[in-house]
PASE-984602 format. One record per atom (N, C-alpha, C, O, CB): residue in three letters; x, y, z. Coordinates in steps of 0.05 Angstrom, whole numbers, padded with zeros to 5 digits, always signed. Glycine has a CB too. Layout:
BEGIN
alaXYZ;...
***
This chain:
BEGIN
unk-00176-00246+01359;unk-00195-00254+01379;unk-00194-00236+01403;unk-00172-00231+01414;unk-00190-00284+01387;unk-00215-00228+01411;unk-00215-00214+01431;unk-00229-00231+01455;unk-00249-00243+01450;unk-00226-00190+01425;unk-00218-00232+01484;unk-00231-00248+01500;unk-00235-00232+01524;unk-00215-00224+01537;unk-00218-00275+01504;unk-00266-00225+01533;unk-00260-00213+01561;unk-00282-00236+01583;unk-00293-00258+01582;unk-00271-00173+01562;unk-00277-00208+01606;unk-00286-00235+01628;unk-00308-00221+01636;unk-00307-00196+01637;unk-00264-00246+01655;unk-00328-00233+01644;unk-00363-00224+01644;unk-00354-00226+01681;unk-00335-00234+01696;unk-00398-00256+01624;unk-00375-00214+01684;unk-00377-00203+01709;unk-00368-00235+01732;unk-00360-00234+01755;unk-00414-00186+01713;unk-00373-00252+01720;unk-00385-00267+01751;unk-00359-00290+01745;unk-00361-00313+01754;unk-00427-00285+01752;unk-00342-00283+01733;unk-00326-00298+01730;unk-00311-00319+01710;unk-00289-00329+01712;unk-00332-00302+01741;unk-00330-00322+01693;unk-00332-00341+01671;unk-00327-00322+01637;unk-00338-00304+01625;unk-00368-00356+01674;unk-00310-00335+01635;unk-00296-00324+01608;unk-00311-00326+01586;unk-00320-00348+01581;unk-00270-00338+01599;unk-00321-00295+01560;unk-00334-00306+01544;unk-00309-00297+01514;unk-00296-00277+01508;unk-00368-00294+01547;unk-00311-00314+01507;unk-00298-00308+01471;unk-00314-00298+01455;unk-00336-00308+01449;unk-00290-00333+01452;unk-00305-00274+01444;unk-00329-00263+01425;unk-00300-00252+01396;unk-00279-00239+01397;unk-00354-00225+01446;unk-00315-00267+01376;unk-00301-00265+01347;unk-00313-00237+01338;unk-00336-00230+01335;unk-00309-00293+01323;unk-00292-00224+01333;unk-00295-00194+01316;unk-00286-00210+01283;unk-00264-00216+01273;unk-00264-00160+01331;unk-00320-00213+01272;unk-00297-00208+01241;unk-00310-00193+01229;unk-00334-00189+01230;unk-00289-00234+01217;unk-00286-00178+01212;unk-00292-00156+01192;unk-00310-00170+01166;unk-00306-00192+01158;unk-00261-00143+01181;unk-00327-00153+01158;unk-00343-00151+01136;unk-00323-00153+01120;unk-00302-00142+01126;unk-00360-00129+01133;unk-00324-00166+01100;unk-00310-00172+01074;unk-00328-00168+01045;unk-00341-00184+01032;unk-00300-00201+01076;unk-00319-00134+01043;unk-00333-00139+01011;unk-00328-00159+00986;unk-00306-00163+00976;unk-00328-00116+00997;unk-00345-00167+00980;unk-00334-00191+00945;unk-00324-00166+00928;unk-00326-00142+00926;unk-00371-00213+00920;unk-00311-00186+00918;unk-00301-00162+00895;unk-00316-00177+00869;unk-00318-00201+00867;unk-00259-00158+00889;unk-00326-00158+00851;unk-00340-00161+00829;unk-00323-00162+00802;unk-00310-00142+00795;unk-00358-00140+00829;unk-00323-00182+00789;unk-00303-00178+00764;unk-00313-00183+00747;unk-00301-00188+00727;unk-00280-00190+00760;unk-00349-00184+00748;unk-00354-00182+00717;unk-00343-00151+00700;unk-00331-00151+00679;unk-00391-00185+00713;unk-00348-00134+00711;unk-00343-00114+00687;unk-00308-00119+00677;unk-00298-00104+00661;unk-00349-00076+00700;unk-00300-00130+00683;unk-00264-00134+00683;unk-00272-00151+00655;unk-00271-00147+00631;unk-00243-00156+00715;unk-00281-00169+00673;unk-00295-00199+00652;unk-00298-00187+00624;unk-00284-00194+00604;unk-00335-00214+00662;unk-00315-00169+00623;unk-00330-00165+00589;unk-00309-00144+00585;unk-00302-00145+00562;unk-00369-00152+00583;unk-00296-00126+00599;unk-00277-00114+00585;unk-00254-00132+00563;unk-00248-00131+00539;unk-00264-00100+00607;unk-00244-00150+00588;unk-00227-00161+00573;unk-00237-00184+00544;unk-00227-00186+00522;unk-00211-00173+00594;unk-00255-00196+00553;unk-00270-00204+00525;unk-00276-00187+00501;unk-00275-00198+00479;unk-00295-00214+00531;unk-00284-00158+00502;unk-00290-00148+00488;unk-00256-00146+00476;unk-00252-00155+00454;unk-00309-00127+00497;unk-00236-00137+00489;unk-00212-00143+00483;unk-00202-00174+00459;unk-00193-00176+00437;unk-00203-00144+00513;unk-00209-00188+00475;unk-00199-00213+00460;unk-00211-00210+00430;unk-00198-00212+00408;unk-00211-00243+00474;unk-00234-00205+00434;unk-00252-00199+00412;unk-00241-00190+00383;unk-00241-00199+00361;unk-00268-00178+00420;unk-00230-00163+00399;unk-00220-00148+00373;unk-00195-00156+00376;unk-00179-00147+00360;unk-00223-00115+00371;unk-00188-00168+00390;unk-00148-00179+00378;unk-00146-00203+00355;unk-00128-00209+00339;unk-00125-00200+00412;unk-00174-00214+00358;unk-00175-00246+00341;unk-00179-00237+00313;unk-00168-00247+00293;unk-00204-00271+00350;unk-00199-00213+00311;unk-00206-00204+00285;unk-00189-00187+00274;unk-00191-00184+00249;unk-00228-00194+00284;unk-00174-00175+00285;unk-00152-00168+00282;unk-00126-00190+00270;unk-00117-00189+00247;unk-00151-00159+00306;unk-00121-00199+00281;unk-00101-00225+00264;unk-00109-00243+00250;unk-00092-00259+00241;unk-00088-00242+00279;unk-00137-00247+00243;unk-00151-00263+00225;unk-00154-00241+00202;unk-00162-00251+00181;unk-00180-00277+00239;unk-00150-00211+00203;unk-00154-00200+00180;unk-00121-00195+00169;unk-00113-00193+00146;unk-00173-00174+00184;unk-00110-00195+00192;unk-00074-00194+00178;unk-00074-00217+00168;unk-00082-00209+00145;unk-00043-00192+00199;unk-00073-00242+00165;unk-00079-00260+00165;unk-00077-00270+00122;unk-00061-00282+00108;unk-00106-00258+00186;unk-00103-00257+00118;unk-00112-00253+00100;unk-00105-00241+00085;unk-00113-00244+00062;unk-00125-00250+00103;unk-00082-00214+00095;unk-00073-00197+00077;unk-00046-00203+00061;unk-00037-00193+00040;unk-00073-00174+00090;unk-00036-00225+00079;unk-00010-00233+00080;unk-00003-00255+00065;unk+00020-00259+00057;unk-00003-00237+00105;unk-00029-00277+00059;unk-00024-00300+00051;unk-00027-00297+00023;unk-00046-00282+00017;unk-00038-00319+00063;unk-00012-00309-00002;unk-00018-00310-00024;unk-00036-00339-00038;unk-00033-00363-00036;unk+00007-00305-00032;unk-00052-00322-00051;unk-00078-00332-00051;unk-00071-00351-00077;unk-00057-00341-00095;unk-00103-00308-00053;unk-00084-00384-00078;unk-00066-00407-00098;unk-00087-00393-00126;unk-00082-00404-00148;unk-00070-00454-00086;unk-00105-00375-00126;unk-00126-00374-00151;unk-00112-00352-00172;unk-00115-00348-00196;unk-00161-00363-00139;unk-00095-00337-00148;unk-00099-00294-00167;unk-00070-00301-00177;unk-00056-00317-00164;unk-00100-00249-00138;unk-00063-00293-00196;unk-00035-00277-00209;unk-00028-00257-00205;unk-00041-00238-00216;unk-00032-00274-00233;unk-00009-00252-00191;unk+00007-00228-00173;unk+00013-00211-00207;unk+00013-00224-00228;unk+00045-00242-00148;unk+00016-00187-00204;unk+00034-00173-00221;unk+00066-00172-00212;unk+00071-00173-00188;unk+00022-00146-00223;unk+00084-00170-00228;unk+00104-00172-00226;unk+00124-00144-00215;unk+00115-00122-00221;unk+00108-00183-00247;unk+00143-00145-00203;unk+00157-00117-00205;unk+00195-00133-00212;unk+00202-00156-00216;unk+00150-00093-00165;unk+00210-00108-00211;unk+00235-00108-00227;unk+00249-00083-00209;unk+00245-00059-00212;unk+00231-00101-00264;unk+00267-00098-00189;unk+00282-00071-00187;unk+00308-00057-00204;unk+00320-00063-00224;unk+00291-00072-00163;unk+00311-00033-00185;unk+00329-00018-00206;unk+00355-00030-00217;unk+00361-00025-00240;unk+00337+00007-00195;unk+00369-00047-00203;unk+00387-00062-00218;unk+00378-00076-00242;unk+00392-00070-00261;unk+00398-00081-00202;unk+00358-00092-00247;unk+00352-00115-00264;unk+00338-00095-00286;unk+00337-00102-00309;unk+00332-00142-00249;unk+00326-00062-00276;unk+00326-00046-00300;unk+00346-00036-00319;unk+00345-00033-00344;unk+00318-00027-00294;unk+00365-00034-00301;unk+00383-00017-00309;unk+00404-00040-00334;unk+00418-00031-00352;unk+00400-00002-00279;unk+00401-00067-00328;unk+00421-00080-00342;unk+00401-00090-00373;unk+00412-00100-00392;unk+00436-00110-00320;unk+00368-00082-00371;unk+00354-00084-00391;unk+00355-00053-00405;unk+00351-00030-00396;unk+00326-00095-00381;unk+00364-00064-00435;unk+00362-00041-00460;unk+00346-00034-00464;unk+00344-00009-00463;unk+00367-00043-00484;unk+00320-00049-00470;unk+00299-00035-00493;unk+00285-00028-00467;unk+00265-00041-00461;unk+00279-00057-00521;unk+00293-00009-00452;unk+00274+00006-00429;unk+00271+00035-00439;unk+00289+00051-00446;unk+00289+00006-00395;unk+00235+00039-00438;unk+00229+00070-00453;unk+00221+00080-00426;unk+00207+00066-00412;unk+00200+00073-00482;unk+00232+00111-00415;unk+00219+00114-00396;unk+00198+00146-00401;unk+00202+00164-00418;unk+00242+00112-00373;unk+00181+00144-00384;unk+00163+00169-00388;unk+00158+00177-00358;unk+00148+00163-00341;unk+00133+00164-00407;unk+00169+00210-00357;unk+00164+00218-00336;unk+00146+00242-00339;unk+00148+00261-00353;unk+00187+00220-00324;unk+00118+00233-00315;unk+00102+00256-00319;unk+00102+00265-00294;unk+00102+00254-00273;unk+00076+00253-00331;unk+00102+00293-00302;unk+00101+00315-00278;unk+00076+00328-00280;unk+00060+00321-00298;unk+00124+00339-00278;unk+00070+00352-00258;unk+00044+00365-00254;unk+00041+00375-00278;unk+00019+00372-00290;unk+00040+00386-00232;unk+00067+00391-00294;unk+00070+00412-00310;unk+00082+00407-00333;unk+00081+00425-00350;unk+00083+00430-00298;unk+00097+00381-00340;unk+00102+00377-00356;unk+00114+00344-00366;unk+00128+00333-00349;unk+00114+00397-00356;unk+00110+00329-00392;unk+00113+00301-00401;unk+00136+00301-00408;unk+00141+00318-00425;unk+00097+00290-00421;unk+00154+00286-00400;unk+00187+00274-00420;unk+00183+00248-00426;unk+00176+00228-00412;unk+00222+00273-00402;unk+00190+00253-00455;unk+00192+00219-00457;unk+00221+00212-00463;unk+00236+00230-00471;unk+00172+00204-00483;unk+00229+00187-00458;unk+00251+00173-00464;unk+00280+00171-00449;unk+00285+00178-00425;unk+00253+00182-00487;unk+00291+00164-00460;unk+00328+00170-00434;unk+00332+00203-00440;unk+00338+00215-00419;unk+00372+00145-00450;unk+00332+00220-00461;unk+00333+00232-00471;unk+00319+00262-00460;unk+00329+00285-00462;unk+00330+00219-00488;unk+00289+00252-00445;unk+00279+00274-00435;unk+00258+00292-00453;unk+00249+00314-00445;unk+00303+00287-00428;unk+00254+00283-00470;unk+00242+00296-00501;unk+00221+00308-00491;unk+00208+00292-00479;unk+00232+00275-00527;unk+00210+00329-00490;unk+00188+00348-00481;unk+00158+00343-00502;unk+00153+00348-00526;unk+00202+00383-00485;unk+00143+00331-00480;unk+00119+00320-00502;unk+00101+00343-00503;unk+00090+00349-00524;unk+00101+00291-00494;unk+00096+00363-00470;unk+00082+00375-00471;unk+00066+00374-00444;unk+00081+00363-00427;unk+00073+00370-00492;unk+00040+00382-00433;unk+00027+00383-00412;unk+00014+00359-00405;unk+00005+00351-00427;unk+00012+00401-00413;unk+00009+00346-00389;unk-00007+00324-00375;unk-00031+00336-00391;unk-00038+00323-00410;unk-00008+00321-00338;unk-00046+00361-00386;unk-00066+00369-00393;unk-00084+00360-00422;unk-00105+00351-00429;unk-00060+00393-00390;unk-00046+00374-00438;unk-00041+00368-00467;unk-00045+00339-00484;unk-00050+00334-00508;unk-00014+00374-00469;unk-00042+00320-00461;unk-00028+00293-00469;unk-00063+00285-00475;unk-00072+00272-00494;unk-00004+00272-00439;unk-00082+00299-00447;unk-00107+00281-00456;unk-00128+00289-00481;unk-00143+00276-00495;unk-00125+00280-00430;unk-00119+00322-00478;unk-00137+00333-00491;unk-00126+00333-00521;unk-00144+00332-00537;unk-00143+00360-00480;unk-00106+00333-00530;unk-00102+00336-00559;unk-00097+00306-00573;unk-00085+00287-00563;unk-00075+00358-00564;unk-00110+00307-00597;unk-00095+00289-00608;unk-00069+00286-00623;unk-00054+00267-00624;unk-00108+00281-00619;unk-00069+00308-00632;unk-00045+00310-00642;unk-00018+00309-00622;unk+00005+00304-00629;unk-00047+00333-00655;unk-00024+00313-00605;unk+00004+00305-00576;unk+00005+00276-00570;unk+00027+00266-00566;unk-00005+00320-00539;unk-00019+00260-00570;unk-00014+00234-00566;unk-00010+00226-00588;unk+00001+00204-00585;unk-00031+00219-00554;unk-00013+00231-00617;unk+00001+00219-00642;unk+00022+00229-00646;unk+00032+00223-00667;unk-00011+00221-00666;unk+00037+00247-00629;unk+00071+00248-00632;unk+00079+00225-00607;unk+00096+00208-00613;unk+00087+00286-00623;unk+00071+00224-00592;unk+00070+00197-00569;unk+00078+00171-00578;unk+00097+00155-00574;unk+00040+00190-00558;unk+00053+00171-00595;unk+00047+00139-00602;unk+00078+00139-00627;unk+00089+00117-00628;unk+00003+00131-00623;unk+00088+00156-00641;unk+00096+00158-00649;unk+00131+00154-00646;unk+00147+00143-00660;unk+00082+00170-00653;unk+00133+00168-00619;unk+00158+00162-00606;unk+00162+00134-00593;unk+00184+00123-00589;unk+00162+00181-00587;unk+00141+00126-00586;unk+00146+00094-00576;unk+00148+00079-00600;unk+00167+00063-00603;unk+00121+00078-00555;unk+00132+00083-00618;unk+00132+00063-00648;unk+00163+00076-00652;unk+00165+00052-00658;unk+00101+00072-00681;unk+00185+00087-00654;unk+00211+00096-00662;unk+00226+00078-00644;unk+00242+00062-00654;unk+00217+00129-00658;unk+00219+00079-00613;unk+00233+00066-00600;unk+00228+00038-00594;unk+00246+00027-00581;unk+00236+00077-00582;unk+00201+00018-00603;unk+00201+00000-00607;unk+00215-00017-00633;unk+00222-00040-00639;unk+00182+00001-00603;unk+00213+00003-00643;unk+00227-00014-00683;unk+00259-00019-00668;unk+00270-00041-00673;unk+00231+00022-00726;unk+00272+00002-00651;unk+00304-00009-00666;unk+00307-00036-00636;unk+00328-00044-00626;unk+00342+00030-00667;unk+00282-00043-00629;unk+00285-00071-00601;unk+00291-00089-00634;unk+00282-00083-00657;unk+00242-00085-00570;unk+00309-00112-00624;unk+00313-00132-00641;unk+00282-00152-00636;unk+00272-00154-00614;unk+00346-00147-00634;unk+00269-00167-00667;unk+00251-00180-00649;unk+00244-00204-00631;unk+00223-00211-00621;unk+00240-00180-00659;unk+00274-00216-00631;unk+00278-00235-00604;unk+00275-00222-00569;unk+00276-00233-00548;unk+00311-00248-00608;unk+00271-00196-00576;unk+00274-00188-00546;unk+00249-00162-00544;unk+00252-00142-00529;unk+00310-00176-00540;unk+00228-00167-00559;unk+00215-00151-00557;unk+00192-00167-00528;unk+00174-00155-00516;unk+00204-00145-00589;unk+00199-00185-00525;unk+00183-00194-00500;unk+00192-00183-00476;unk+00179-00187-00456;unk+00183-00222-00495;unk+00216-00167-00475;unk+00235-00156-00456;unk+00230-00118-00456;unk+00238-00100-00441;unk+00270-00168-00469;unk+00216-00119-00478;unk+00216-00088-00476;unk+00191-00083-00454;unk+00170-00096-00449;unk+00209-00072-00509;unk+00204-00054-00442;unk+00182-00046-00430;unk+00184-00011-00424;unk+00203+00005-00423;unk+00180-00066-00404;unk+00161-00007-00420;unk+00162+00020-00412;unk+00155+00031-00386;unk+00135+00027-00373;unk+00149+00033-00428;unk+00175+00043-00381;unk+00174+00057-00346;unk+00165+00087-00344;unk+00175+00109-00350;unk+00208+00057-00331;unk+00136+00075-00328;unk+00125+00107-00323;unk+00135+00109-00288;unk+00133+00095-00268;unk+00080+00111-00330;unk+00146+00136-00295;unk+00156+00154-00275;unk+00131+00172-00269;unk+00129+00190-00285;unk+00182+00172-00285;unk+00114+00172-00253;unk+00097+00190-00244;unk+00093+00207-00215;unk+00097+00197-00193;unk+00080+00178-00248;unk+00086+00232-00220;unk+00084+00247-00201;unk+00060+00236-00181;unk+00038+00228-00189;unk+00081+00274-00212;unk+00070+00235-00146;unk+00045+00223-00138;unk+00012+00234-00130;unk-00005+00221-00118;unk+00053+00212-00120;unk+00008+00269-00145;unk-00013+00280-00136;unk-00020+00274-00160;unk-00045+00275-00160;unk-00015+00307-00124;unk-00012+00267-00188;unk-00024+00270-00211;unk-00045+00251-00210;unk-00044+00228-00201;unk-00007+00267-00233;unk-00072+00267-00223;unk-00095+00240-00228;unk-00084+00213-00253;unk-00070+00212-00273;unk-00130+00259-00245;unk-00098+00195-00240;unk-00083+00175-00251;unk-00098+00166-00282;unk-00098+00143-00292;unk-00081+00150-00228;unk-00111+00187-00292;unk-00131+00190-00316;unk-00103+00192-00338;unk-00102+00181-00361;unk-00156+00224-00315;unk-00087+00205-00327;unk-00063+00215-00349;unk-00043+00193-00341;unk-00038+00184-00364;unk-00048+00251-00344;unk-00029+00178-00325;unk-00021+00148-00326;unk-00040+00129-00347;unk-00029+00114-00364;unk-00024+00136-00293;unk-00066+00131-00344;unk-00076+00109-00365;unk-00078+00119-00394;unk-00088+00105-00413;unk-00106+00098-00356;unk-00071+00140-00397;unk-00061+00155-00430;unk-00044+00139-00436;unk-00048+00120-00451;unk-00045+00186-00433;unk-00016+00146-00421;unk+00006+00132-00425;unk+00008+00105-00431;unk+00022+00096-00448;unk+00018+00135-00407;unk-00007+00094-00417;unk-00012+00060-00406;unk-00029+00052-00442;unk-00017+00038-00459;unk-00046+00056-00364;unk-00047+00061-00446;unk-00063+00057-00467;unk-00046+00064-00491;unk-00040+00043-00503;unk-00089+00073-00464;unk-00038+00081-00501;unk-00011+00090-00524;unk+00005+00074-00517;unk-00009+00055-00527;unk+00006+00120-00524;unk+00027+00060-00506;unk+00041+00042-00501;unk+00039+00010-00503;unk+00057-00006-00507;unk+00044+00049-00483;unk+00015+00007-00500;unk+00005-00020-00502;unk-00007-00024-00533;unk-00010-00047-00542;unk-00018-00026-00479;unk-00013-00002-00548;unk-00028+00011-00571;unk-00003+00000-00592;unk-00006-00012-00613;unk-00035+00051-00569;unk+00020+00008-00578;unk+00052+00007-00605;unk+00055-00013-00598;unk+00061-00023-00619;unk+00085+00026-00606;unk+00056-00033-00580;unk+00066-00063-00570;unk+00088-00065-00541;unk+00104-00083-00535;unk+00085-00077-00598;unk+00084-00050-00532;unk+00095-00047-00504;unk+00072-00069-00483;unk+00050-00062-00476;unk+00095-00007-00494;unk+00086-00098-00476;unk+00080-00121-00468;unk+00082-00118-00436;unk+00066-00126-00419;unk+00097-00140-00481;unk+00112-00102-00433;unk+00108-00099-00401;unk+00109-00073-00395;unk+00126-00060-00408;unk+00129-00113-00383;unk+00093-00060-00376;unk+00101-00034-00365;unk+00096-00040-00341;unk+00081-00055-00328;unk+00087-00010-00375;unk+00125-00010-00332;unk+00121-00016-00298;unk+00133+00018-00294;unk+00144+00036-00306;unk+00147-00050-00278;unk+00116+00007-00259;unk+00112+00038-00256;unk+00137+00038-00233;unk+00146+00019-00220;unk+00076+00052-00243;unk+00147+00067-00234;unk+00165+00073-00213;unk+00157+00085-00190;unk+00148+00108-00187;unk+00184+00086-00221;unk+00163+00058-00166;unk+00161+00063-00145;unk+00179+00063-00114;unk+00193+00044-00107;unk+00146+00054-00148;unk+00175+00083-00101;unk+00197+00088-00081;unk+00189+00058-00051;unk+00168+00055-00039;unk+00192+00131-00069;unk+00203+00048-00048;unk+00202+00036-00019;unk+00191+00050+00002;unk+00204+00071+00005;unk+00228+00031-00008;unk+00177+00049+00014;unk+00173+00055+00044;unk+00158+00033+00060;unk+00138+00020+00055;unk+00158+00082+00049;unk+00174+00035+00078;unk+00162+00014+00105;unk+00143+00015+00108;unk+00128-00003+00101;unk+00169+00016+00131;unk+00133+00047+00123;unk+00096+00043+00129;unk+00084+00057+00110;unk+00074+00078+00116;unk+00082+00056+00160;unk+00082+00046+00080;unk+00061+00055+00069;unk+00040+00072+00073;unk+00037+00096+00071;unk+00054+00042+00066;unk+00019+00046+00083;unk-00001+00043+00090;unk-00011+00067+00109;unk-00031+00081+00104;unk+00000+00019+00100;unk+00006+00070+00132;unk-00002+00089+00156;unk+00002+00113+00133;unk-00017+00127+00131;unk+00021+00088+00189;unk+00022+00119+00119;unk+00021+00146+00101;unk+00007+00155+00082;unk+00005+00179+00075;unk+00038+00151+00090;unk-00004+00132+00072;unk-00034+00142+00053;unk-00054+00140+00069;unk-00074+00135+00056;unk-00043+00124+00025;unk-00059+00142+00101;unk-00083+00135+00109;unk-00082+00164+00122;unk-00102+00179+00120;unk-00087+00106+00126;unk-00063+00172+00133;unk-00058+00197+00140;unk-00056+00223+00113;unk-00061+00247+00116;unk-00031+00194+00155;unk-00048+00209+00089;unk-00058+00231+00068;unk-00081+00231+00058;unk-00092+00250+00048;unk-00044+00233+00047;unk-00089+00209+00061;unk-00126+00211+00053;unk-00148+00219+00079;unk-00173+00220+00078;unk-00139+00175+00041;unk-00133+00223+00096;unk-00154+00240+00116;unk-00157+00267+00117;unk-00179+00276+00125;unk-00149+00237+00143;unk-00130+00289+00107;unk-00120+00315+00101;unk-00138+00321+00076;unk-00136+00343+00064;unk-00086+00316+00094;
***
């Protein structure tokens, strides 16, 4: 308050007030809504990814312990350059080989029909075959394998796969390269 004194004697009060800008918070407003926005749809889609659904049948997996104490396990490892089949390592030939010839997949079908006969047949529900695959290979030559295998009576197959935490972020970053 400022108070002065007018000429003739008589005191006047005169109020100094400062202008006071409003402060505006709509744009804050829709920022942060637009925010909420995408946080809800966001955890409503984790949400979804996470819950197991009462309709679908999961496929199964087996780790390496519970492989390793099962016998009638056939394994096939395919590389860029070249097929092994069995514990043994047996040289089938080229991925290339495997699709294009027939005569390479009737030595195939052939080595699993060898290694299915000596499964006893109480435990042929237990056999299975483990594809080892390279991860640039097209997966045209996995369903060779997959198809010959199921062809001799191979009931379960499973594929070998490594753990990693963030998946996801690493195939999203290799499918952008």
């Amino acid at each position: 308050m400022i108070s002065n004194r007018s000429r003739k004697g008589t005191r006047q009060v005169r109020r100094k007030v400062e202008d006071v800008k409003s402060l505006s918070i709509t744009s804050l407003l829709d920022a942060l809504t637009i925010i909420l926005v995408f946080l809800i749809k966001n955890v409503s889609m984790d949400a979804v990814k996470i819950n197991q659904l009462p309709d679908m049948k999961y496929p199964t997996s087996i780790t390496k312990e519970k492989l390793m104490e099962n016998a009638m396990v056939t394994p096939v490892k395919l590389y860029m350059d070249r097929v092994l089949l069995g514990i043994g390592s047996q040289y089938l030939g080229t991925p290339q080989e495997m699709v294009e010839s027939a005569e390479v997949r009737q030595v195939m079908q052939d080595f699993f029909k060898t290694e299915i006969s000596v499964i006893p047949e109480d435990k042929l529900g237990d056999a299975c075959l483990i594809v080892q695959a390279d991860a640039d290979l097209p997966c045209g030559y996995v369903t060779q394998i997959v198809s010959v295998g199921t062809s001799v009576g191979y009931a379960n197959i499973y594929f070998a796969t490594l753990e990693e935490a963030d998946w996801l972020q690493s195939y999203r970053t290799a499918s952008r390269m």
